[in-house]
N, C-alpha and C positions, 0 to 999 in steps of 0.2 A: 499501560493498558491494564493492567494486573490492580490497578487503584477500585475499578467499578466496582460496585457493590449492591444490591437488594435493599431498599432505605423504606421500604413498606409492605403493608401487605400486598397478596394479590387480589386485583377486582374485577370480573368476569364482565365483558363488554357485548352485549347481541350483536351477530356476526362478526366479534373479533376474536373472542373466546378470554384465555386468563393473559393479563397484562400485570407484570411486575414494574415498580417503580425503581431506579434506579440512579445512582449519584457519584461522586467523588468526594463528597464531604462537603462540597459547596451549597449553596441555597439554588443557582441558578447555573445553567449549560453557558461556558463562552462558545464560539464560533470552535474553536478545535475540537474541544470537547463533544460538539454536536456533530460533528466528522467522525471523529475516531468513534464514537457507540454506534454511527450509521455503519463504518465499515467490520465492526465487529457482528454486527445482525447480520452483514449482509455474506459473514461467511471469512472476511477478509483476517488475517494475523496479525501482528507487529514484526515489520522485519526481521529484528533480533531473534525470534522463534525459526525464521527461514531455516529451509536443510541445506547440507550442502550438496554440491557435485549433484544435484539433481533441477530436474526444469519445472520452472514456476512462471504462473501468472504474476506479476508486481504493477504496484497501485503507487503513480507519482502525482503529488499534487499539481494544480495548477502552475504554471511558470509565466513567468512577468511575458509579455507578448501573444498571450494561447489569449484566444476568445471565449468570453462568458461560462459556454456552457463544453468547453475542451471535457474531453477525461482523456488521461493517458493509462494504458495500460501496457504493459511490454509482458513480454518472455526473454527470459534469460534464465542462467543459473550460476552458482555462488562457487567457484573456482578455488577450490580449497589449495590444490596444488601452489595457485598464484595469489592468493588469497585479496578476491576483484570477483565483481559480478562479470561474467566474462565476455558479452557481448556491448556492454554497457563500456566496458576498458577497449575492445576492440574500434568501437566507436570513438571514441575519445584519441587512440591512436589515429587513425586514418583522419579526421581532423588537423591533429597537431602536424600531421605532412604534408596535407596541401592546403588548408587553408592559407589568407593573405594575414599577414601580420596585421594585429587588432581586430580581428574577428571572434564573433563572440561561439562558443558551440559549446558540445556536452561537457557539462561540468564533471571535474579531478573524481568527487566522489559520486557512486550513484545517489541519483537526486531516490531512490524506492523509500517507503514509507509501511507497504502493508502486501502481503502477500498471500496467493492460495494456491492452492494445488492445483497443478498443469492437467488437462483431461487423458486420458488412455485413448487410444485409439479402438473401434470394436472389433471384435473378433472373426466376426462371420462378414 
């Protein structure tokens, strides 16, 4: 994620305001690449930035079976003690006990890709 870069000037758009150009060194966006700048605009991290021992929003792609327009989104948090997203491992146990043998469920590692900060609750 740390690749994107500013690759022109800026050009002021009526009712958009200033819009930067931006790239990877490519000429053209593949399909990932026009995912990851979306979830960077839209606020989202690269999971490797995650903290730990604290609760996050996480951003899973698509999985073979979800329908067209799926989004996953979970909460959980990065278990540094056990070092496992902890409720993503919790899953993944309770699975391996009762599922039937050849059954397919949450995969070994977490499937997360992008993360952000979990909301506060208000005060008043």
């Amino acid at each position: 994620m740390s690749n994107w870069k500013i690759t022109g000037p800026p050009r002021f758009f009526d009712g958009v305001g200033m819009v930067y150009l931006v790239g990877k060194g490519g000429s053209r966006f593949n399909a990932a690449e026009e995912d990851e700048l979306k979830a960077l605009l839209a606020g989202w991290q690269p999971i490797e930035t995650a903290p730990k021992d604290e609760l996050v929003f996480l951003y899973s792609p698509p999985q073979s079976g979800d329908y067209p327009d799926d989004i996953r989104i979970d909460v959980d948090f990065f278990d540094s003690e056990n070092d496992c997203w902890y409720n993503h491992h919790e899953n993944r146990e309770h699975f391996e006990c009762v599922a039937p043998p050849g059954s397919q469920g949450p995969s070994v590692e977490a499937p997360y890709t992008h993360w952000r900060p979990y909301f506060t609750s208000p005060t008043n």
